[in-house]
SEDONU-901548 format. One record per residue: x, y, z of N, C-alpha, C, O, CB in turn; chain; residue in three letters. Coordinates in nm, 3 decimals. Glycine has a CB too. Layout:
SEDONU-901548
     n.x     n.y     n.z    ca.x    ca.y    ca.z     c.x     c.y     c.z     o.x     o.y     o.z    cb.x    cb.y    cb.z chaine residu
       X       Y       Z       X       Y       Z       X       Y       Z       X       Y       Z       X       Y       Z      A    ALA
...
//
This chain:
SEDONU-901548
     n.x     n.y     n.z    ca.x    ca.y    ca.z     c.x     c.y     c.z     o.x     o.y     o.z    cb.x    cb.y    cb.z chaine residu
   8.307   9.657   0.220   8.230   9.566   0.136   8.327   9.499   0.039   8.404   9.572  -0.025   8.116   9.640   0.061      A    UNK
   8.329   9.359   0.021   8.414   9.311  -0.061   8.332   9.316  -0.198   8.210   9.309  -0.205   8.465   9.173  -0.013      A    UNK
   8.410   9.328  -0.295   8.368   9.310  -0.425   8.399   9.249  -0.543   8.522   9.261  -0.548   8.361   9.386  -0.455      A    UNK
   8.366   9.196  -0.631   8.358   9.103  -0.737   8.340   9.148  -0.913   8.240   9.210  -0.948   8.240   9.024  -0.690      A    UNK
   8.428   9.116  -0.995   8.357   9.123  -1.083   8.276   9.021  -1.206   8.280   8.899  -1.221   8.418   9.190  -1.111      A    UNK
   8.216   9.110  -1.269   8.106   9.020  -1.327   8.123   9.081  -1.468   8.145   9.199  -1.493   7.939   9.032  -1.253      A    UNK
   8.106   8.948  -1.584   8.133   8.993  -1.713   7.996   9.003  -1.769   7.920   8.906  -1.777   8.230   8.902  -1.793      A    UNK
   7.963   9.137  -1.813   7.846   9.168  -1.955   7.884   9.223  -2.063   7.995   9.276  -2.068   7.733   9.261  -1.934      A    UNK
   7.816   9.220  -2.149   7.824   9.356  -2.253   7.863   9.449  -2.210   7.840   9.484  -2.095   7.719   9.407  -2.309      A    UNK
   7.960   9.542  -2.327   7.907   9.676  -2.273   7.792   9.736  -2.333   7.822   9.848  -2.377   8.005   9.774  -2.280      A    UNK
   7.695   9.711  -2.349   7.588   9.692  -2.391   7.474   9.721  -2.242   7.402   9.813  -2.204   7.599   9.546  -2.464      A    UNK
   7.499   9.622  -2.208   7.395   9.615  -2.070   7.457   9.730  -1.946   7.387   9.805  -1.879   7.399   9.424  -1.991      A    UNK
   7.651   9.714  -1.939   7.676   9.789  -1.882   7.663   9.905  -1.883   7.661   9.964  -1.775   7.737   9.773  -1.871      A    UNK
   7.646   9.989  -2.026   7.598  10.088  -2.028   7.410  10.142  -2.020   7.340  10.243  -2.011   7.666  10.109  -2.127      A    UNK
   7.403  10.017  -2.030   7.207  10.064  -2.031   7.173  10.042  -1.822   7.093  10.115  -1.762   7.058   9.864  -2.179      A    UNK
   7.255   9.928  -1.754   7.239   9.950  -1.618   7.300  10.064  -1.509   7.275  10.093  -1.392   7.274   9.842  -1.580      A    UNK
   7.397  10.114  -1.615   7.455  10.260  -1.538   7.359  10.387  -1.590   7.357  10.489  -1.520   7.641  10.299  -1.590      A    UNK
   7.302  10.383  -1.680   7.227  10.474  -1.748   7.106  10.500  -1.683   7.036  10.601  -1.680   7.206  10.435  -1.874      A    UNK
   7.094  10.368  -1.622   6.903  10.351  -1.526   6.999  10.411  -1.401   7.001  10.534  -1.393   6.787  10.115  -1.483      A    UNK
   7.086  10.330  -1.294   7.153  10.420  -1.194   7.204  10.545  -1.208   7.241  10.589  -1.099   7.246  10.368  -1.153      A    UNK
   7.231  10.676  -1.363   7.236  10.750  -1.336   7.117  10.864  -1.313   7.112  10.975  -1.261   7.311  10.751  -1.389      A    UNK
   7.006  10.757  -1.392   6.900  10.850  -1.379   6.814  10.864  -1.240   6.721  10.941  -1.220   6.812  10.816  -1.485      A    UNK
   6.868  10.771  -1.153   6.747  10.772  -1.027   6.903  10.826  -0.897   6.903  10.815  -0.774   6.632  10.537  -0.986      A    UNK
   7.010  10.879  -0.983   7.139  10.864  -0.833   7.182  10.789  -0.755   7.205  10.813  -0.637   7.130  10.917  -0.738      A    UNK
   7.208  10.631  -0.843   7.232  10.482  -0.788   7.345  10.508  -0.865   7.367  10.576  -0.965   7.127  10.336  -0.817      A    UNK
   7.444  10.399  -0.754   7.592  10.309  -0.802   7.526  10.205  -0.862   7.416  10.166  -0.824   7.709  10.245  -0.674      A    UNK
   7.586  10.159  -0.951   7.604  10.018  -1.001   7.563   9.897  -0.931   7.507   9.798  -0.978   7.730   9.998  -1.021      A    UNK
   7.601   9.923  -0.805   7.583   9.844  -0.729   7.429   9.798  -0.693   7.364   9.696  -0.715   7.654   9.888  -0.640      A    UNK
   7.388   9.987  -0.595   7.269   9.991  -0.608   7.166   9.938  -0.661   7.072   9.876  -0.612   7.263  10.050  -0.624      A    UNK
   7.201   9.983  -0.812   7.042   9.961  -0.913   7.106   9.789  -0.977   7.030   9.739  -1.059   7.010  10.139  -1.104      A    UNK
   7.201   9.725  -0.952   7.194   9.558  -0.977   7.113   9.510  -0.851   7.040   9.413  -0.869   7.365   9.473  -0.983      A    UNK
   7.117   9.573  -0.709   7.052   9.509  -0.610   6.913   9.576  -0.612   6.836   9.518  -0.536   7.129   9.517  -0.474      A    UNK
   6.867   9.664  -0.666   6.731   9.672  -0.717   6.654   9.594  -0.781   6.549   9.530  -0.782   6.721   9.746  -0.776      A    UNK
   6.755   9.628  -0.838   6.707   9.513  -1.011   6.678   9.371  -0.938   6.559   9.344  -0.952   6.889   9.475  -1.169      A    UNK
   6.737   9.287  -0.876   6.738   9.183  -0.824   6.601   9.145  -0.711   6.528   9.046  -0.720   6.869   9.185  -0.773      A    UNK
   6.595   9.232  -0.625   6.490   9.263  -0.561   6.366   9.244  -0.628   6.272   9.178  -0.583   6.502   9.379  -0.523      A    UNK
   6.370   9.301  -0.735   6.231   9.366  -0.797   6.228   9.243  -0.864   6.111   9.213  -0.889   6.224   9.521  -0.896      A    UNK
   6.335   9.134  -0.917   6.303   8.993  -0.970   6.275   8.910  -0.926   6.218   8.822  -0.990   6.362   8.941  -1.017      A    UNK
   6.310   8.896  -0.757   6.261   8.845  -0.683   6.093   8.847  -0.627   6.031   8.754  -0.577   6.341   8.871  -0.622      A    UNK
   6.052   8.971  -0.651   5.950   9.038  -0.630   5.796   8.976  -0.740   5.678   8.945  -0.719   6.011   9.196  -0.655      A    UNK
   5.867   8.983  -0.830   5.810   8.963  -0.964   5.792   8.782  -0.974   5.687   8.728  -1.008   5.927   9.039  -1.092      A    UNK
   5.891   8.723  -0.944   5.911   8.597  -0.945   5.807   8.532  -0.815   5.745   8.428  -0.835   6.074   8.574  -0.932      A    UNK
   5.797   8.602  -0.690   5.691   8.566  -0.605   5.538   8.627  -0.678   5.449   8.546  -0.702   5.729   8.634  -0.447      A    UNK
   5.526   8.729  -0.700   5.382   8.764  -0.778   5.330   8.679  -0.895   5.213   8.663  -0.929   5.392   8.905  -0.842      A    UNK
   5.490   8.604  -0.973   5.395   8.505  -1.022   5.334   8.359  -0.993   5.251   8.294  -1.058   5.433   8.493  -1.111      A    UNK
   5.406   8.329  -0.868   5.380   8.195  -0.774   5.238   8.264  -0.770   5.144   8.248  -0.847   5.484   8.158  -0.602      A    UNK
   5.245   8.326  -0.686   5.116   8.426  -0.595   4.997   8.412  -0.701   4.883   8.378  -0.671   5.162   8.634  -0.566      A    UNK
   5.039   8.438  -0.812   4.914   8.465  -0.917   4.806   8.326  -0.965   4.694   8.316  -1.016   4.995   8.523  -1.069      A    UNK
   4.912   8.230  -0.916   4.867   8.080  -0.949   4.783   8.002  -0.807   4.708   7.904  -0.799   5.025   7.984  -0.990      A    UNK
   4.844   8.112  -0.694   4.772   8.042  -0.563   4.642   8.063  -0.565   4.590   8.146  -0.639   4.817   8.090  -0.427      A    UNK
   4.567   7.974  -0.466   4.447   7.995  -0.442   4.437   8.080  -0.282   4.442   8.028  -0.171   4.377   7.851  -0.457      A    UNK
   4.423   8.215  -0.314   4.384   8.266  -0.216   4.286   8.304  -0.151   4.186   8.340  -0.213   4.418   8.316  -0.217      A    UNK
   4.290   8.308   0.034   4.133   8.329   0.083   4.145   8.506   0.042   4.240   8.574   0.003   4.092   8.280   0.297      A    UNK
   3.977   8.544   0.075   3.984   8.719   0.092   4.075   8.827   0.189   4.098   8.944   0.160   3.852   8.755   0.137      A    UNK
   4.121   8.752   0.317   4.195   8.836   0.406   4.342   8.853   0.350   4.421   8.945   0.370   4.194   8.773   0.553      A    UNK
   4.366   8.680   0.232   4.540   8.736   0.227   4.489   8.800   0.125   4.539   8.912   0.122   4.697   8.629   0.199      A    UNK
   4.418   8.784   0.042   4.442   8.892  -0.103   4.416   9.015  -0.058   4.430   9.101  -0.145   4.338   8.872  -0.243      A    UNK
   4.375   9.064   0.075   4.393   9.189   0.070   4.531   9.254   0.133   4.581   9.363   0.105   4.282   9.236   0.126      A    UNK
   4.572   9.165   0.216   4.723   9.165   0.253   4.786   9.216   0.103   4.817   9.333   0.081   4.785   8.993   0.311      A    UNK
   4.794   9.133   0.031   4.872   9.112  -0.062   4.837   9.232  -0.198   4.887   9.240  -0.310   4.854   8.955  -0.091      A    UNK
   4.752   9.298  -0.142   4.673   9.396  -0.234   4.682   9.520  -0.214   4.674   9.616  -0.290   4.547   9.381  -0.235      A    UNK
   4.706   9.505  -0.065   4.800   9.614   0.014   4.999   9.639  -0.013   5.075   9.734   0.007   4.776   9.556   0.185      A    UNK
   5.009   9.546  -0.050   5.170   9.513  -0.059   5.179   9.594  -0.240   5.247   9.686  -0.287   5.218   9.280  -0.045      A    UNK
   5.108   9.532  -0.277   5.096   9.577  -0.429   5.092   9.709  -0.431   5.185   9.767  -0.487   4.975   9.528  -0.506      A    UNK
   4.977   9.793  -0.366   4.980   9.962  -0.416   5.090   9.983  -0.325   5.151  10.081  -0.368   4.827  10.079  -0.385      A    UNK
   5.146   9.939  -0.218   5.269  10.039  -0.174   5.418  10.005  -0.292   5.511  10.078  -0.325   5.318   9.993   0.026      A    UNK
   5.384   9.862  -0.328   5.508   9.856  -0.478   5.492   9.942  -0.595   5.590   9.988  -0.653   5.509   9.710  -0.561      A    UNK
   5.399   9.959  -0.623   5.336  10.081  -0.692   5.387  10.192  -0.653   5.502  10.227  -0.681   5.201  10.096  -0.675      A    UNK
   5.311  10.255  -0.590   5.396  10.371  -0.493   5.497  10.400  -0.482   5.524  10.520  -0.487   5.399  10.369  -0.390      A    UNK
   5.630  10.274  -0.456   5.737  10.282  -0.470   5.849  10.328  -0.585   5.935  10.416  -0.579   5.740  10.198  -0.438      A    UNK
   5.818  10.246  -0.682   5.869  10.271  -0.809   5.776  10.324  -0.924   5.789  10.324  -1.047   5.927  10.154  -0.849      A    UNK
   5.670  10.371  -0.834   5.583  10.504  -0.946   5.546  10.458  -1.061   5.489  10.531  -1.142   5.674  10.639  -0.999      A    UNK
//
């Protein structure tokens, strides 16, 4: 895997290694979590503005308790 670096605080660097030490993530890991889950968040709020029929909101209602589920 090639890799890169990226300038923060050490501020953040220590509060995003602190969340990866508590769940047994690299750095790496819990930034591509983190990212995921913004992505995630960033479609739920499109989603929240659509007009949906009853079959996708239950699709989508289904997707929700297993994200739930996921990160507890």
């Amino acid at each position: 895997m090639q890799s890169t670096t990226i300038r923060v605080s050490a501020e953040t660097r220590d509060a995003v290694k602190a969340l990866a030490e508590a769940d047994d993530r690299t750095l790496d890991q819990q930034i591509a979590l983190m990212a995921r889950r913004e992505r995630q968040r960033a479609m739920g709020r499109a989603l929240a503005h659509a007009e949906l029929t009853e079959p996708v909101r239950a699709v989508l209602d289904g997707g929700a308790r297993t994200v739930d589920a996921e990160i507890g």
